[in-house]
C-alpha angles and dihedrals in degrees: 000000000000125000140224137286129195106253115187115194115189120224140188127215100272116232096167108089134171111349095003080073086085100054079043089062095039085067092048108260118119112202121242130186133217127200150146148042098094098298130094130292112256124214104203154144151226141194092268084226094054089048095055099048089055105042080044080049103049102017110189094312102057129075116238119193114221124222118211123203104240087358155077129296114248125214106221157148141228102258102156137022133184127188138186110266092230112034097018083230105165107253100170133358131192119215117200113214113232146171125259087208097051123082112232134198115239134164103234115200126250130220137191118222130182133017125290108233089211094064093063085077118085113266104027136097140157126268115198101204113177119030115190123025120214113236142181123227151121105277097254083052105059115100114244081219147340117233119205117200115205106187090108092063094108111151131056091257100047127137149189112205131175088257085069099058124106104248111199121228109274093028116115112207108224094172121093101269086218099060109110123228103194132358144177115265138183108239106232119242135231097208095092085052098049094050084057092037089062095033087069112077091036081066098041090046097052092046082063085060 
């Protein structure tokens, strides 16, 4: 589990609407977009640069506090990215304006580290089976990302449930704690399929007889 850190993007008052949004990333700005939260939609933009490091930074768990030229500062949240199909360059990307006194609800991703001793006998492998939690908490509380290390998983029926995560102090755990995040599985064999896939035409041939 990592925590969060405070991440500020400047922006400028955006002009440049609809199709002027491409000259507007041939000089290098990507348009971004503020709203809720009772107040008024913001047009606006950002150095196209700046605005990847920190949604690379941040991703859709952590605040961001918006800068705006000649303005406020806005308290927000990734809601919506969009990417070019080919390169997954950020075209346009919505911020959601929050509060940093209110608990939210956010999916926060999970990730497998290490190596399962179990899987080292024949037959056995890992299945990860649920990759991101939902959790309630104050922005600067919300884990950025849960690890799970599975290098404890040493016999054939081990698992690694929600239950088993290490929750920080503030964090509310939505999620069933029930609900398993990586086990131990036999790998099925094709054995059994082969052997009827040959019998097959043994059958078929002596039904020609």
């Amino acid at each position: 589990m990592t925590t969060q850190t405070q991440v500020t993007l400047d922006a400028q008052p955006r002009e440049a609407l609809g199709s002027k949004n491409k000259a507007l990333r041939r000089a290098g700005f990507t348009p971004i977009h503020v709203y809720g939260h009772g107040e008024d939609s913001l047009a606006l933009q950002s150095a196209a640069h700046d605005l990847a490091v920190a949604v690379r930074h941040v991703g859709r768990t952590a605040p961001v506090i918006v800068r705006v030229e000649g303005g406020a500062e806005h308290f927000v949240m990734v809601r919506e990215i969009q990417r070019h199909p080919v390169d997954e360059h950020l075209l346009h990307v919505d911020f959601i304006r929050i509060s940093r006194t209110e608990r939210l609800r956010v999916r926060v991703p999970v990730h497998v580290e290490g190596e399962a001793p179990a899987t080292r006998a024949e037959g056995l492998s890992l299945s990860h089976d649920l990759h991101e939690v939902e959790v309630a908490a104050l922005p600067f509380s919300i884990p950025n990302i849960f690890i799970v290390n599975v290098s404890t998983m040493e016999e054939p029926d081990s698992v690694i449930s929600v239950s088993d995560l290490e929750i920080p102090a503030g964090v509310e755990m939505v999620s069933d704690p029930a609900l398993v995040i990586v086990h131990i599985s036999a790998q099925r064999s094709g054995s059994a399929g082969t052997l009827a896939g040959a019998a097959a035409p043994a059958d078929a041939n002596s039904a020609t007889k």
